[in-house]
KEMI-616254 format. One record per atom (N, C-alpha, C): residue number from 1; residue in one letter; x, y, z. Coordinates in nm, 2 decimals. Layout:
BEGIN
     k   r        u        v        w
   NUM   A        X        Y        Z
...
//
This chain:
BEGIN
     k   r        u        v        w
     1   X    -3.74    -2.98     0.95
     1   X    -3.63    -2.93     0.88
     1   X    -3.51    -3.03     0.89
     2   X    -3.47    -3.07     0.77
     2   X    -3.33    -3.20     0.77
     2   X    -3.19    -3.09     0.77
     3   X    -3.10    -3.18     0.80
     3   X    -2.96    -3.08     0.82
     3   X    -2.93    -3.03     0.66
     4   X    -3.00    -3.10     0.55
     4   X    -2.95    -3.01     0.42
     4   X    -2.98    -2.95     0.43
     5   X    -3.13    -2.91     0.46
     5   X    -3.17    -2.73     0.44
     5   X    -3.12    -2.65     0.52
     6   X    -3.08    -2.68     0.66
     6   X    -2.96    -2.59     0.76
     6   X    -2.80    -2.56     0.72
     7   X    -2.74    -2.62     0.58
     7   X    -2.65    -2.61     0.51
     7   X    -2.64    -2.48     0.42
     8   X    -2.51    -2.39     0.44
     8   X    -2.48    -2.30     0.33
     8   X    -2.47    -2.38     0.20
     9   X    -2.52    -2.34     0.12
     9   X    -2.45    -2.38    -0.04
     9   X    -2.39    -2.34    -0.11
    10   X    -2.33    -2.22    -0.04
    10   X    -2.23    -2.13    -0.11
    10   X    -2.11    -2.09     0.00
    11   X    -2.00    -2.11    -0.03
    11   X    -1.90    -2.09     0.02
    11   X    -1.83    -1.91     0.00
    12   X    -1.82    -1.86     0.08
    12   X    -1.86    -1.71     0.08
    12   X    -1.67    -1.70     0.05
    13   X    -1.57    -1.63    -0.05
    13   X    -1.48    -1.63    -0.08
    13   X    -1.37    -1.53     0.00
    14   X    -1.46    -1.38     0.02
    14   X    -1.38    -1.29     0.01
    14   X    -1.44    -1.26     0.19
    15   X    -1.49    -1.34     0.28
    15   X    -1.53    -1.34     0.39
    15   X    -1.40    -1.28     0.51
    16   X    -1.31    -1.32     0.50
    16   X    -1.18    -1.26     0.59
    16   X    -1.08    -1.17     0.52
    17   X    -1.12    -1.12     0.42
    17   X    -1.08    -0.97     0.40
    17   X    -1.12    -0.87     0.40
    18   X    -1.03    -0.76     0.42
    18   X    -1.11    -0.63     0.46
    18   X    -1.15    -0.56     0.35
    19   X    -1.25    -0.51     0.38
    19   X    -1.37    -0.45     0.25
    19   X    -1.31    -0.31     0.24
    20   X    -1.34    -0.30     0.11
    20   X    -1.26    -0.17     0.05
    20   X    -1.33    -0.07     0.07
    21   X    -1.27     0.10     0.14
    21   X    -1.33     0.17     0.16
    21   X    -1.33     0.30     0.10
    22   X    -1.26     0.33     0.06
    22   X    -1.26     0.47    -0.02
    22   X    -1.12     0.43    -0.16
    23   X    -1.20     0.46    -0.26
    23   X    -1.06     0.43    -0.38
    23   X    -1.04     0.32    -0.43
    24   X    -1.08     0.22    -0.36
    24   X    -0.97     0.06    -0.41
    24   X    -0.90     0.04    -0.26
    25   X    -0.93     0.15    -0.16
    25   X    -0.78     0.13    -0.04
    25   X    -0.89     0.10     0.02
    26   X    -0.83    -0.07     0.14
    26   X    -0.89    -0.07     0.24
    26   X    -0.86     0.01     0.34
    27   X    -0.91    -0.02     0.51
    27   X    -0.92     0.05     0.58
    27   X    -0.77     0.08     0.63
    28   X    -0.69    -0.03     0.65
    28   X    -0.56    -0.01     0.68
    28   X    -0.47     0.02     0.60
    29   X    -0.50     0.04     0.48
    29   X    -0.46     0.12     0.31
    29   X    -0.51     0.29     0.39
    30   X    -0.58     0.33     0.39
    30   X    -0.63     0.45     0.41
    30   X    -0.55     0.53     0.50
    31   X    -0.57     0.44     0.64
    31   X    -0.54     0.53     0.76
    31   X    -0.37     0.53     0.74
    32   X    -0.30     0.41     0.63
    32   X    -0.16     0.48     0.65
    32   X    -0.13     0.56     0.52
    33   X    -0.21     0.55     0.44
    33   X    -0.23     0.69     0.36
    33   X    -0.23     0.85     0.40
    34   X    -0.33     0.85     0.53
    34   X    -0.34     0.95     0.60
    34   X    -0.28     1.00     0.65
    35   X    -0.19     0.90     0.71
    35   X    -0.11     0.94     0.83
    35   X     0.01     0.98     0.76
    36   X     0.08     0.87     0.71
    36   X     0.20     0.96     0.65
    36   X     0.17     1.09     0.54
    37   X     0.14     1.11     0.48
    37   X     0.06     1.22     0.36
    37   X     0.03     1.38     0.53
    38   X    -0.04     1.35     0.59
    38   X    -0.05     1.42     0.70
    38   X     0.07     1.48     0.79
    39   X     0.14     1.33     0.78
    39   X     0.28     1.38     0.84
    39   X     0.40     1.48     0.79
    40   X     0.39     1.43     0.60
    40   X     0.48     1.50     0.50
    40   X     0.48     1.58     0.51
    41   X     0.26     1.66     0.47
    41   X     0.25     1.79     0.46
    41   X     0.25     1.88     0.56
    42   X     0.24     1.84     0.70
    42   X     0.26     1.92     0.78
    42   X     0.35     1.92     0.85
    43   X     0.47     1.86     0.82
    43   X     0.64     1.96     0.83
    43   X     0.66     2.06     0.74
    44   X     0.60     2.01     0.61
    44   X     0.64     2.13     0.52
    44   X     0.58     2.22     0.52
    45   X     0.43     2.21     0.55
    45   X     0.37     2.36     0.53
    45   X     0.42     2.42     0.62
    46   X     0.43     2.33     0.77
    46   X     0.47     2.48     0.91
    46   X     0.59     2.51     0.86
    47   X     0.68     2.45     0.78
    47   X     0.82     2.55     0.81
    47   X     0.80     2.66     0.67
    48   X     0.74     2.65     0.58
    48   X     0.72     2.73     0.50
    48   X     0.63     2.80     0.52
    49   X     0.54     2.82     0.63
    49   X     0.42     2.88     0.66
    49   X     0.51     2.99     0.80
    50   X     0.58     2.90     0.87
    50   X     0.66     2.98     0.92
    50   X     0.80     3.08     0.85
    51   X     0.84     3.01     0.75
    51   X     0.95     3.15     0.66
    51   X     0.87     3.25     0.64
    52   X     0.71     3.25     0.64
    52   X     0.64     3.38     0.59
    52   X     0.56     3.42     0.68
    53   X     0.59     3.38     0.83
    53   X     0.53     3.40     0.94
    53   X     0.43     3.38     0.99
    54   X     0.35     3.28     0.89
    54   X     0.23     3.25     0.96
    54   X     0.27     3.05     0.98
    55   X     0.30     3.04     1.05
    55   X     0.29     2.89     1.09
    55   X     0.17     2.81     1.11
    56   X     0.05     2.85     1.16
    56   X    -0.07     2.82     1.15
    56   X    -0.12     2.81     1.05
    57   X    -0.10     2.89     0.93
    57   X    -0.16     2.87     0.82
    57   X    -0.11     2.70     0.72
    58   X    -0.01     2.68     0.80
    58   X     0.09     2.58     0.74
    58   X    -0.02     2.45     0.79
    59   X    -0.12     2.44     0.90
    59   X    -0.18     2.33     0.93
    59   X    -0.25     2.34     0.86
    60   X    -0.35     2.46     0.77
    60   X    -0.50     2.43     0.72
    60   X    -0.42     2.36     0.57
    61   X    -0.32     2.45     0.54
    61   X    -0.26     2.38     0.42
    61   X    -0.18     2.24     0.41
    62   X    -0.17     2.19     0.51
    62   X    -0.16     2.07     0.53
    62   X    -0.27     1.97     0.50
    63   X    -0.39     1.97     0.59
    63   X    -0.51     1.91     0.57
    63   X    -0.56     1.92     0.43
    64   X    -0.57     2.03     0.38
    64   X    -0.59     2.03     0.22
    64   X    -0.49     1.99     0.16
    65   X    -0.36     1.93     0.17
    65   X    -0.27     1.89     0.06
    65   X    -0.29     1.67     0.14
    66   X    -0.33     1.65     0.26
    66   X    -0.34     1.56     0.31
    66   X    -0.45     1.48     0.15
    67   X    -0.61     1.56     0.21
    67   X    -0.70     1.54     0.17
    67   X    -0.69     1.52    -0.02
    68   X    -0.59     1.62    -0.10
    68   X    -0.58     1.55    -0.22
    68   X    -0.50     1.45    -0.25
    69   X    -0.40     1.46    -0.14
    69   X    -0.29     1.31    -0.16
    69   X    -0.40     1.22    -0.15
    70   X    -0.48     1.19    -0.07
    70   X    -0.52     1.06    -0.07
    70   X    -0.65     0.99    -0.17
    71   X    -0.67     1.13    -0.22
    71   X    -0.76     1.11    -0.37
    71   X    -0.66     1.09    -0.48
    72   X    -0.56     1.13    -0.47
    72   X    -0.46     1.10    -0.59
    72   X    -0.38     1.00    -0.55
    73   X    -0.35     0.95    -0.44
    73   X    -0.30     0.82    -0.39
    73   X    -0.41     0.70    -0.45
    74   X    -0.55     0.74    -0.40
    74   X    -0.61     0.65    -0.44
    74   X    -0.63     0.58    -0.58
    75   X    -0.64     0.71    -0.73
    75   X    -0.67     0.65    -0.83
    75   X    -0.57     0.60    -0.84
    76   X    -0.43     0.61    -0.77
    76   X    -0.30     0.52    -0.86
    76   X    -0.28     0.37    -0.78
    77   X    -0.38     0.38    -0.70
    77   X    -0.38     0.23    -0.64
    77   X    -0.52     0.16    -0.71
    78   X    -0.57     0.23    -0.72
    78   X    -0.66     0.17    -0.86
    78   X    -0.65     0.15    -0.96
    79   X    -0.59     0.17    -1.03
    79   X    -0.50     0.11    -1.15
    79   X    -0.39     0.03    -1.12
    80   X    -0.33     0.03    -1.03
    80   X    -0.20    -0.11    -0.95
    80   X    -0.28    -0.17    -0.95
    81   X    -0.39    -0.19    -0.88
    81   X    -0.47    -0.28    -0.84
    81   X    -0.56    -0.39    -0.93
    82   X    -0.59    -0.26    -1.01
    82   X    -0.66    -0.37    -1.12
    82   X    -0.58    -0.51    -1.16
    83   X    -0.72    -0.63    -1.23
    83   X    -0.65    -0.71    -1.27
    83   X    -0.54    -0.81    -1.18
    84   X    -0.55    -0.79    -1.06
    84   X    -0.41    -0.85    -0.99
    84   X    -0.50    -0.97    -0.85
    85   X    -0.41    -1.00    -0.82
    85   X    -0.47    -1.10    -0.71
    85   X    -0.44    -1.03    -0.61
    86   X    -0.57    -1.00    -0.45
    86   X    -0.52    -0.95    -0.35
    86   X    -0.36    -0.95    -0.28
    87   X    -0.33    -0.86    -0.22
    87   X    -0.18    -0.83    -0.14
    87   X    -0.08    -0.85    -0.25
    88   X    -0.07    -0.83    -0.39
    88   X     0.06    -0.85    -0.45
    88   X     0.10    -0.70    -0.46
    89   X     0.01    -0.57    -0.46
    89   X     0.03    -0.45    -0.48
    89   X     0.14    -0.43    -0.37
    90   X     0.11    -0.49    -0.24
    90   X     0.17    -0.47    -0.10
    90   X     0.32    -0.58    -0.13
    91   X     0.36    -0.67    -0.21
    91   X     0.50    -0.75    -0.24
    91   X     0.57    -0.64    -0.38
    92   X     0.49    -0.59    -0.45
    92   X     0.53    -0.51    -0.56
    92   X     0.59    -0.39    -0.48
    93   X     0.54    -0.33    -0.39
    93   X     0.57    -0.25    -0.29
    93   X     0.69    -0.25    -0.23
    94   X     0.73    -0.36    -0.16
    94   X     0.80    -0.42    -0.09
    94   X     0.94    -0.46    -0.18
    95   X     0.89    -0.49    -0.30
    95   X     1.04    -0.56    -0.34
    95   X     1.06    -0.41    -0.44
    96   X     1.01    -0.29    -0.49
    96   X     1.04    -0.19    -0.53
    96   X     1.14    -0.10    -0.36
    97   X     1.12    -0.15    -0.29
    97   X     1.21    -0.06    -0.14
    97   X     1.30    -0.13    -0.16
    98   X     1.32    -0.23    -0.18
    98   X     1.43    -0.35    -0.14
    98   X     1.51    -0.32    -0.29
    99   X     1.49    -0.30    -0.38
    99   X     1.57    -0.29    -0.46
    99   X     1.64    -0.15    -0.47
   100   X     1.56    -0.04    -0.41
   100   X     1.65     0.08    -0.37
   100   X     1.76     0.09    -0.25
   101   X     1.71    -0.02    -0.21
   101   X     1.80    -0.05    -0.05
   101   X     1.77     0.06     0.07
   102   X     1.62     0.04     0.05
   102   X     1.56     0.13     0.22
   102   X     1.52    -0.04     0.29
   103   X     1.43    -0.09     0.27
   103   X     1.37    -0.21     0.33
   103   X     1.48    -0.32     0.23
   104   X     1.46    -0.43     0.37
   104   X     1.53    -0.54     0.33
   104   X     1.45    -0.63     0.37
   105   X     1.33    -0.70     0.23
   105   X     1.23    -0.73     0.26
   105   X     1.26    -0.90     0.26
   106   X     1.37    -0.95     0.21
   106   X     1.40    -1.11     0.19
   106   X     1.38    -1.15     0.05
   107   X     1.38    -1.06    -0.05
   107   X     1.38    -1.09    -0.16
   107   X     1.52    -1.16    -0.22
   108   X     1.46    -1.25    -0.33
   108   X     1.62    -1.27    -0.38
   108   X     1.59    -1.19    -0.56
   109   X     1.69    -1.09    -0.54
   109   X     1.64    -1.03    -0.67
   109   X     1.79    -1.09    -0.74
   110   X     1.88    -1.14    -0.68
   110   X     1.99    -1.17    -0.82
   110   X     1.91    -1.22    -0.96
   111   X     2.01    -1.16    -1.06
   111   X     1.98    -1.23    -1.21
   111   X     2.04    -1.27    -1.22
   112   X     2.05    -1.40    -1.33
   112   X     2.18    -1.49    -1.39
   112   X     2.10    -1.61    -1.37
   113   X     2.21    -1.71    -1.39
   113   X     2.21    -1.85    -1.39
   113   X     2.24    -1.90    -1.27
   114   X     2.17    -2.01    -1.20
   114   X     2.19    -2.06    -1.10
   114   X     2.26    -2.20    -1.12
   115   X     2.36    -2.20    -1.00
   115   X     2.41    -2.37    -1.05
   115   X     2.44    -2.43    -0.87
   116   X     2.40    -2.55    -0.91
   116   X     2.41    -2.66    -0.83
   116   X     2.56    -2.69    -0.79
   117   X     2.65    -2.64    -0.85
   117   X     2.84    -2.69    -0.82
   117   X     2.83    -2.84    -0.84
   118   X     2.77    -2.95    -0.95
   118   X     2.79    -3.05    -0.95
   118   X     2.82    -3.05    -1.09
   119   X     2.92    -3.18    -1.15
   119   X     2.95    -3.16    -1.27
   119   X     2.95    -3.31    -1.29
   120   X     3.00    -3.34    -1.42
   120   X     2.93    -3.47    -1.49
   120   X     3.07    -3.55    -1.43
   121   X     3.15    -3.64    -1.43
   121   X     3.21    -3.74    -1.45
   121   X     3.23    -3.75    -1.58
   122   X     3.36    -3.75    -1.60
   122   X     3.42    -3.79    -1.72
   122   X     3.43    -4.01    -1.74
//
């Protein structure tokens, strides 16, 4: 056996990213899908589960409002997604916080004209 035939011939592209697991969302897409969506619904169900005195009921309704969020989170990162180059969904993200002013991600969103302060010589 010569060292060409011990040679790949194909250079494998998508080798160090993470494989998509439910939706379009990878795995660390998912689990903070879950987590917050989990977190949301289960302040609000227990305190409206508790105005009507059942506070426990406010966890099963949680898990069921968790479990559609993240089927309807998903097809709308399926359609972000399409069409785009990996991680821009996550800068589209990022610079939509930054222009409400929660995250201050390093964007430079000014419009206008940019100028250098040099001018011609007369």
């Amino acid at each position: 056996m010569t060292d060409r035939d011990k040679t790949i011939s194909f250079i494998p592209d998508r080798l160090n990213q993470e494989p998509v697991i439910f939706k379009g969302m990878t795995n660390t897409e998912l689990f903070i899908v879950i987590g917050t969506s989990f977190v949301f619904w289960l302040v609000l169900c227990v305190f409206i589960g508790a105005l009507f005195g059942a506070a426990l009921v406010g966890v099963g309704g949680a898990v069921l409002l968790t479990m559609l969020s993240v089927v309807l989170i998903g097809n709308r990162l399926q359609i972000i997604k399409r069409q785009l180059p990996d991680g821009v969904h996550t800068v589209m993200f990022k610079r939509w916080l930054q222009q409400r002013g929660i995250l201050n991600a390093g964007f430079c969103l000014r419009t206008g004209s940019w100028d250098i302060r040099r001018h011609r010589r007369k």
